[in-house]
C-alpha positions, -999 to +999 in steps of 0.1 A: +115+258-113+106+230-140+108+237-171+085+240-192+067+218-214+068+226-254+031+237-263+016+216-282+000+226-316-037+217-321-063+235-348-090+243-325-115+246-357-108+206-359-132+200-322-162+185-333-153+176-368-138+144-382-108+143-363-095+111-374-085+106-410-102+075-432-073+059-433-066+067-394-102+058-382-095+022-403-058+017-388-069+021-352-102+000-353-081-023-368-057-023-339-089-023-318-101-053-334-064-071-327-066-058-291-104-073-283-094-104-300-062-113-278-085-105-247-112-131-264-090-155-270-074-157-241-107-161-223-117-190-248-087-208-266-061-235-256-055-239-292-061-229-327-052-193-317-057-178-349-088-196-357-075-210-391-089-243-384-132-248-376-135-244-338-133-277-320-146-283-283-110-289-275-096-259-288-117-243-259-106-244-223-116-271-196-123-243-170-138-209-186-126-181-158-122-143-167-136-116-173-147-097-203-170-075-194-145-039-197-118-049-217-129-035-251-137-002-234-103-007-218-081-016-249-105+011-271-088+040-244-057+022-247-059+025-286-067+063-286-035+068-260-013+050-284-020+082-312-016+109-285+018+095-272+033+092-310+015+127-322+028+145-292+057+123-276+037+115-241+052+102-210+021+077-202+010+050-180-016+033-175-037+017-145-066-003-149-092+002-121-117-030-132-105-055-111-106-079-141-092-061-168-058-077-170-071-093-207-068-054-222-032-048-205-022-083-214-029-078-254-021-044-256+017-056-235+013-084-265+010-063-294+031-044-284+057-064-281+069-063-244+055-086-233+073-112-254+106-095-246+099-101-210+089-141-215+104-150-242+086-180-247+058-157-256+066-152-288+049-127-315+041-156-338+016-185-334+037-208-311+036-178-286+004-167-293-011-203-282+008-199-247-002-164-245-039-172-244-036-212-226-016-195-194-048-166-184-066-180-159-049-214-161-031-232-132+006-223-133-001-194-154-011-159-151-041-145-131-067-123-144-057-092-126-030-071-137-012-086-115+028-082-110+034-107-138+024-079-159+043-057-177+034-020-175+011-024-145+017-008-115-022-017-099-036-050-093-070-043-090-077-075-067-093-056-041-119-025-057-108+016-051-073+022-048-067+031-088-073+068-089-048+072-056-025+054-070-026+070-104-017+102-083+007+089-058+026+082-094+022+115-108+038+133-076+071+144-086+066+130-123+062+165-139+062+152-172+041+119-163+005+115-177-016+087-154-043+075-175-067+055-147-093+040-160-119+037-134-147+009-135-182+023-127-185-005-102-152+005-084-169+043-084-191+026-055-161+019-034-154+046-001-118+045-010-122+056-047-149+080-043-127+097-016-098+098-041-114+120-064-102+149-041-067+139-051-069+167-073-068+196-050-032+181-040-016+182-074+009+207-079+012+218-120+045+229-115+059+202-098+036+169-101+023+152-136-013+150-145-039+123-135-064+118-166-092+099-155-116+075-175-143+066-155-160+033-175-198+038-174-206+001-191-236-002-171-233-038-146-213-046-120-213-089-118-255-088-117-266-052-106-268-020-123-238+005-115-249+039-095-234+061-118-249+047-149-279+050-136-284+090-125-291+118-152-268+128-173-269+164-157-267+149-124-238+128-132-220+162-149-228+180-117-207+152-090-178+153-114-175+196-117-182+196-078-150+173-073-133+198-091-131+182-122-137+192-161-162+158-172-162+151-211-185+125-221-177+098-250-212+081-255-223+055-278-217+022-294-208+022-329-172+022-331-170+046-364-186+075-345-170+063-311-130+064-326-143+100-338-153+114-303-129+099-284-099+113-307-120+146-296-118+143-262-087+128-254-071+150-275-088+181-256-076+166-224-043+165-230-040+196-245-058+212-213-033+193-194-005+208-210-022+240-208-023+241-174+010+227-167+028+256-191+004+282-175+017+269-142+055+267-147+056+304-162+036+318-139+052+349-115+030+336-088+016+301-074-015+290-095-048+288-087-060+255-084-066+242-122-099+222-131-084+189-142-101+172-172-116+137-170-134+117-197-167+097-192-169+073-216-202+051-216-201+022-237-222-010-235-208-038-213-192-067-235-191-041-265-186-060-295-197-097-283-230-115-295-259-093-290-279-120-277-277-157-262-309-182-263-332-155-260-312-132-237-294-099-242-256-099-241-240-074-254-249-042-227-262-065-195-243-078-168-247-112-182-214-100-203-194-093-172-177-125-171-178-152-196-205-140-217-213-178-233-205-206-202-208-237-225-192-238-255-176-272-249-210-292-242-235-269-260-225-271-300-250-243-309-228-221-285-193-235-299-204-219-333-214-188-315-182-183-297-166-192-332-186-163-348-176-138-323-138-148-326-142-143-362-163-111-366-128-094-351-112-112-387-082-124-374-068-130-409-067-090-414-046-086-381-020-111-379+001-121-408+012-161-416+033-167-390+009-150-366+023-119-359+007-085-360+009-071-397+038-043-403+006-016-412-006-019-374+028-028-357+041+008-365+009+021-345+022+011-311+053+037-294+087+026-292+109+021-267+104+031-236+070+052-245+051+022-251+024+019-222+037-016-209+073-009-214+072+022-195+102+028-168+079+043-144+054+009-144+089-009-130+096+018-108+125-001-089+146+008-120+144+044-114+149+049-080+176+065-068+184+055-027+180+085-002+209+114+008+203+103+046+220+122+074+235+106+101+206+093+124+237+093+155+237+133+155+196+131+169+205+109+195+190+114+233+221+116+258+219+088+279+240+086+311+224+065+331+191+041+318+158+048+327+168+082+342+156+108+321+127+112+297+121+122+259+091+119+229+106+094+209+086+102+176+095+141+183+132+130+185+121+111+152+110+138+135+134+157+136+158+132+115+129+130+090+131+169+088+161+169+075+156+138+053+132+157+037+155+191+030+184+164+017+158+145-005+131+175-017+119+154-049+116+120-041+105+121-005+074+127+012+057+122+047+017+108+047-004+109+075-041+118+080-043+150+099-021+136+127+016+148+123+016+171+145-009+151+168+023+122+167+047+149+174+061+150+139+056+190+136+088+198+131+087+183+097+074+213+090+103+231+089+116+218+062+084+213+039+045+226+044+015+205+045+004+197+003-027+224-005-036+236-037-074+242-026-085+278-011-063+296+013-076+318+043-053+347+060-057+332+093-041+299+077-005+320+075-006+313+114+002+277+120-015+265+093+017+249+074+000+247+041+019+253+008+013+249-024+047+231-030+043+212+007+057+180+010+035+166+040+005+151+024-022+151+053-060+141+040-085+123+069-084+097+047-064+066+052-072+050+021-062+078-003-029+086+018-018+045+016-029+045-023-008+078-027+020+064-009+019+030-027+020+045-064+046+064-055+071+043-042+061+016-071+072+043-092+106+049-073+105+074-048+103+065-011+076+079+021+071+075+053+037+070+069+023+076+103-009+065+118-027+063+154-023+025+159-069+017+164-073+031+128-042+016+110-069-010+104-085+013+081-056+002+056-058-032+066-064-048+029-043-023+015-013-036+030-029-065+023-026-065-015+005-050-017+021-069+008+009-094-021+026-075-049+060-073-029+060-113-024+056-119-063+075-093-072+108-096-051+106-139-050+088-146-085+099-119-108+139-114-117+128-079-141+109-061-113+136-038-098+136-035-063+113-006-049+113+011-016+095-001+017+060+013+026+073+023+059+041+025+088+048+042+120+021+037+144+019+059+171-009+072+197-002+039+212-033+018+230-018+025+265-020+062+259-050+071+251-064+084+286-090+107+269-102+092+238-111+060+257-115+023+246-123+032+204-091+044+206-075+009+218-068-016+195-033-031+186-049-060+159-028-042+130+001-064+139-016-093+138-024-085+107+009-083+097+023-111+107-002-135+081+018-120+056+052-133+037+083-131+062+099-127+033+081-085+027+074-077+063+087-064+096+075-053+128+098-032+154+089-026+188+118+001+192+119+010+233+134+047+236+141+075+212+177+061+200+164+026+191+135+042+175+163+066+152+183+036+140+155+016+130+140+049+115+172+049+090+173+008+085+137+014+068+143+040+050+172+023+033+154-009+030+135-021-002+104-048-010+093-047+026+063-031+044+078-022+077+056-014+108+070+007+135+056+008+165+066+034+187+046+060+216+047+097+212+046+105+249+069+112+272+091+081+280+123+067+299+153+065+279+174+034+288+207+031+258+229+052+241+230+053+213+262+029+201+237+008+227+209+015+207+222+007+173+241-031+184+208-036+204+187-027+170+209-046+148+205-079+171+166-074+174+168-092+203+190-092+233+192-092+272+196-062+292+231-065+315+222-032+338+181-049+346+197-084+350+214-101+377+216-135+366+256-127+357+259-154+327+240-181+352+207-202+349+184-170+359+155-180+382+130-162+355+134-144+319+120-111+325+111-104+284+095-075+271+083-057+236+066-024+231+078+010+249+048+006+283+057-027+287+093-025+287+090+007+314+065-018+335+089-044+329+117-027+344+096-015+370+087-053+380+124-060+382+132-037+406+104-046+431+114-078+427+149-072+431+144-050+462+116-076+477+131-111+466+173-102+464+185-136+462+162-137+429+181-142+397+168-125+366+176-123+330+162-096+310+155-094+277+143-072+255+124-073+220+131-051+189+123-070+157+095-090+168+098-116+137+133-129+155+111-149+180+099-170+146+127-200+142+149-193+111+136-223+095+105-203+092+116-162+089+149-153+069+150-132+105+145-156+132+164-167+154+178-201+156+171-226+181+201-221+198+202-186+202+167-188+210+174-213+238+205-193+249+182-164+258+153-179+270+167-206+287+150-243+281+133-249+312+126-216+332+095-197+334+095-166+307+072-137+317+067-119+285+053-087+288+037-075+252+026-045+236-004-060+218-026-092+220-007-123+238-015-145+213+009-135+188+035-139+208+024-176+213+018-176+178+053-168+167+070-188+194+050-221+196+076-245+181+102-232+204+119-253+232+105-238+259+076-223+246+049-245+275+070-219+299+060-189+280+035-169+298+024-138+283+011-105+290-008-080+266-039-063+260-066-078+269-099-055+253-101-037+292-102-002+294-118+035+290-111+069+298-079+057+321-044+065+334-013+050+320-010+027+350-048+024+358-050+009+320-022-014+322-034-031+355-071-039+341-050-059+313-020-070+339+007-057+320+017-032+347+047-036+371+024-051+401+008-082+382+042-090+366+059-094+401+029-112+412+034-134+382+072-141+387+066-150+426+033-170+412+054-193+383+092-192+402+088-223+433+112-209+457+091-175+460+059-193+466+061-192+502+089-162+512+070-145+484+036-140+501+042-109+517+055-088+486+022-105+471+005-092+500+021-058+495+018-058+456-023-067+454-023-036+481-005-012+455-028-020+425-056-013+450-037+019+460-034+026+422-067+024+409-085+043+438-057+071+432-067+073+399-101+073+400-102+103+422-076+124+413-074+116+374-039+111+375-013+086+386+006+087+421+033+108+420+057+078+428+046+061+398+047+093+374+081+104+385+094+066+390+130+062+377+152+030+374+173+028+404+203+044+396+229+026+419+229-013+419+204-026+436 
């Protein structure tokens, strides 16, 4: 049981009045008006940062990029945070959902003094103050996202919709953790975000933090109207309660009134929050699901720049949503507006002498490590503690004898994350989208239920697995599971995700960006602590699939992967149960990667022990003794495989060709870690040239049988030795309701084609090789007409073993 948190006192009788003292209101529009000035001037200036000189055209910048159009609604809720974490000592971060915003985390990090800890050359006087604005938006400088360079930030915002599942994925396990996300009306429109909002039926008030959302109603999006600022007011109350949510609106535009009411609100919010939370947490019995608050705070786009420019409104249009005047350099007339609007803010108020933010408003801002940007949680790395692993060797498969026996690898899998999840019941958690027990992961359910804080029926007690304090966080929504994932492992804990491999690409930008984040984070930034891999499993495999049919076929997610840095990714094709364990355990200990497994839940041979398993993993790469023959000589052919169907069909191949063709020599070789076919020029993984060479001989043919699309293996190989040798097999878009072997001989992966292959590319079999060809074209004949009258696979081929006696 968590403890609970103090109340906190609040005179009820105070709603609705003046909340805010004189001298209060004054302080924190004063802070406001420091805040909306840094973002302006980092916009504008390359000099004169404190305006105590007439604005010059060359005070402004050559190139005017940014954005402005939310940052004073941004650094106005950033403001009214600041009172509520020194009134009641919060735990707070903050995530800005405007993909833009980064000028209202950047002067808000600024003021309070973090940032400048962080770069010292930033310093909190005039000198600094000049770099601070010249490096946004300015090559070899800082981006306008909140990007990793940020301090305090744990969300980009690059790519629109992943704020509000991030906020939560930060508050799981944070039970003292308030998430302020500030949502931008035009992110609302987004799929992913508007799914998020049913984050809330999977936060736990005993055991998670609170997610307090803002959602930013400023009107415009880049030159449309926004949905939601354009529906009734009643209509707009009536989305937000059916979400689930308690909506308080903060509406207007003069800041005296605005300061008032949002003081109000946020102050109701978080005293509901805590509310709930001790309600919760001294409870006999589990809760009922709480209605979260949110705040809706409408406020005109641009708030506080010109009203007007040549004729045309400003202030409250979407003409504010970027640079609100273009041409300040060229157009005098527009140099002296720009001048106006820096000095309305009265920068000589704010900032003393030497340019630093006057005593008066410096004490405003936390201290420590409860200031926003200089919150632990926000550099997440620095709190994570690395798992209480079992040994992954006690879950081994007996293996005797290879290819004799057969096991589901991800069952034997999840049987090792079962009991990584009872060693680790606060900082782990399994995602997947209503599939885990679909990918044979069920038994994770004996040590935690599925996440469900929404209504429970009786019948749900039988098999349903749902608990309120679950641990398995299923939603059919890929994007919400990813951005829950993501924040929480930025914030220190560590997951594992699994995923049917055709709609991985669902979260294809979302690894995307944060594949991003990891590569400026782990080689750019020395204060960003290490965090722990987003660790993808993919399963329900394209060569299994003989129901749901060709939708269901699509192995393009690796592809995918592979554009990324080598320095944050890593794809294994593990072949049997044992490999699959050990890599299991190398990516749960790993940090700053994404790492995509790739393994079938389906019955499958089993082919190394495990001390087999574990060299063969470690290598990546290596070649098979028992399936080869070549003993240590120039082999006739390298037999090479990758993926769990090919390496079966592979085998298969071998022993035909062994049988048919005896005086055939043949290395085999299999793939783990697909990135050590890149050279190690290239991947801090690859393989040199000579080891490369060593395996793949330098002038022999290479049949390379491969899980996916052929061209990546070509893609990752083509500067090596013998790559013009390199003939590859993979999917090839061909297939439908199918069997195992039907599908893999309309794309030629399967055991026939390879042999034809071999006889096809190695001279000597050309001619003494026609009758196995003969005999191999009749089998995949044989094959397909079995198949398509009897819906199944000839028993040979089911029940097919490797040959257990040299051959």
């Amino acid at each position: 049981m968590i403890s609970s948190i103090p109340s906190l006192e609040f005179d009820a009788s105070s709603i609705g009045e003046a909340l805010l003292s004189a001298d209060e209101l004054r302080r924190m529009d004063a802070y406001w008006r420091a805040c909306n000035y840094l973002c302006a001037g980092m916009l504008y200036l390359q000099a004169n940062p404190l305006m105590r000189e007439p604005l010059k055209a060359e005070h402004i910048k050559n190139r005017l990029l940014g954005h402005w159009g939310s940052d004073p609604g941004q650094t106005f809720t950033w403001v009214h945070l600041n009172r509520l974490i020194n009134k009641y000592d919060l735990d707070l971060i903050y995530l800005a959902g405007p993909g833009h915003g980064a000028p209202a985390t950047l002067s808000n990090s600024y003021l309070e003094g973090v940032y400048s800890e962080v770069y010292p050359e930033m310093s909190e006087d005039a000198a600094g103050m000049q770099k601070f604005f010249k490096q946004f938006s300015f090559p070899g400088g800082i981006g306008s996202h909140c990007t990793p360079e940020t301090p305090g930030s744990i969300h980009e915002g690059g790519e629109l919709g992943y704020s509000l599942s991030h906020g939560f994925g930060a508050a799981f396990d944070n039970p003292n953790l308030i998430v302020t996300v500030v949502v931008g009306d035009g992110e609302a429109e987004t799929g992913p975000l508007a799914t998020s909002w049913h984050s809330n039926k999977f936060l736990n008030p005993i055991r998670d933090g609170a997610v307090l959302p803002v959602l930013h109603l400023n009107g415009y999006k880049i030159a449309n109207p926004t949905i939601l600022a354009r529906i009734s007011p009643e209509e707009l109350e009536s989305l937000f309660r059916g979400y689930g949510w308690t909506p308080y609106l903060v509406e207007g535009d003069d800041p005296t009134l605005m300061h008032q009411k949002m003081a109000d609100a946020m102050e109701r919010c978080v005293l509901e929050i805590r509310a709930i939370q001790n309600h919760a947490r001294n409870a006999e019995v589990a809760p009922e699901r709480p209605r979260w608050p949110m705040i809706i705070l409408r406020s005109p786009k641009g708030w506080t720049c010109p009203k007007e420019l040549d004729g045309h409104r400003l202030e409250g249009s979407w003409r504010a949503h970027q640079m609100p005047i273009l041409d300040p350099v060229s157009n005098p007339a527009h140099l002296a507006l720009v001048e106006s609007w820096l000095l309305s803010y009265r920068p000589e108020e704010l900032f003393d002498e030497d340019g630093r933010l006057i005593a008066e408003l410096k004490a405003m801002a936390p201290l420590g490590s409860r200031r926003i940007s200089g919150n632990p949680h926000a550099n997440g790395g620095g709190l994570r503690k690395p798992l209480d692993l079992p040994d992954f060797r006690n879950y081994a498969v007996k293996v005797d004898q290879p290819g004799q026996i057969e096991v589901s690898p991800t069952d034997t899998l999840a049987h090792f994350l079962r009991d990584v999840m009872r060693k680790n019941m606060k900082n782990f958690r399994v995602f997947g989208p209503d599939e885990t027990a679909s990918n044979k992961l069920q038994v994770i359910y004996e040590a935690s239920g599925k996440t469900w804080t929404a209504e429970m029926k009786p019948e749900d007690a039988d098999g349903g697995d749902l608990s309120t304090d679950g641990r398995v966080m299923e939603m059919l929504s890929e994007h919400t599971l990813e951005g829950w994932f993501e924040g929480y492992v930025l914030t220190g804990r560590h997951g594992f995700f699994s995923s049917y491999e055709a709609f991985v690409h669902i979260i294809d930008s979302m690894f995307n960006q944060h594949a991003k984040w990891l590569e400026k984070s782990k080689l750019e930034l020395r204060w960003r602590a290490p965090v722990s891999s987003i660790n993808l499993l993919i399963t329900s495999l394209v060569w299994r699939q003989d129901h749901n049919g060709f939708t269901h076929q699509d192995p393009g997610f690796l592809d995918i992967v592979t554009n990324k840095s080598p320095e944050v990714t890593r794809i294994y094709l593990p072949p049997d149960a044992n490999c699959l364990l050990s890599v299991g355990d190398h990516c749960l200990r790993s940090t700053d990667y994404v790492n995509v497994i790739v393994a079938d839940k389906a019955l499958h041979l089993q082919y190394l022990d495990m001390d087999a398993a574990v060299k063969h993993c470690t290598k990546g790469i290596g070649i098979w003794d028992w399936a080869s023959n070549d003993d240590g000589q120039d082999p006739d052919v390298v037999m090479a495989c990758a993926g769990d169907i090919p390496t079966s069909e592979s085998l298969a191949a071998v022993a035909i060709l062994r049988e048919r063709c005896p005086a055939l020599k043949i290395r085999f070789v299999n793939v783990v870690d697909l990135f050590r076919l890149m050279p190690e020029r290239e991947h801090p993984h690859g393989l040199s040239d000579r080891e490369f060479d060593s395996l793949f001989t330098t002038n022999k043919p290479v049949i390379f049988n491969f899980h996916a699309y052929a061209s990546l293996i070509h893609k990752l190989t083509y500067r090596r030795t013998n790559h013009d040798n390199f003939h590859v097999r993979g999917y090839k878009e061909k297939g439908n309701i199918n069997t195992p072997l039907e599908l893999a001989i309309l794309n030629q992966v399967d055991r026939f084609n390879l042999a034809i292959d071999v006889i096809d590319r190695v001279p000597a079999l050309q001619t003494i090789g026609s009758h196995t060809k003969q005999w191999l074209k009749d089998q995949i004949i044989d094959s397909v007409n079995y198949a398509n009258e009897h819906g199944i696979d000839r028993q040979q081929i089911r029940e097919w073993k490797w040959p257990s006696v040299a051959i």
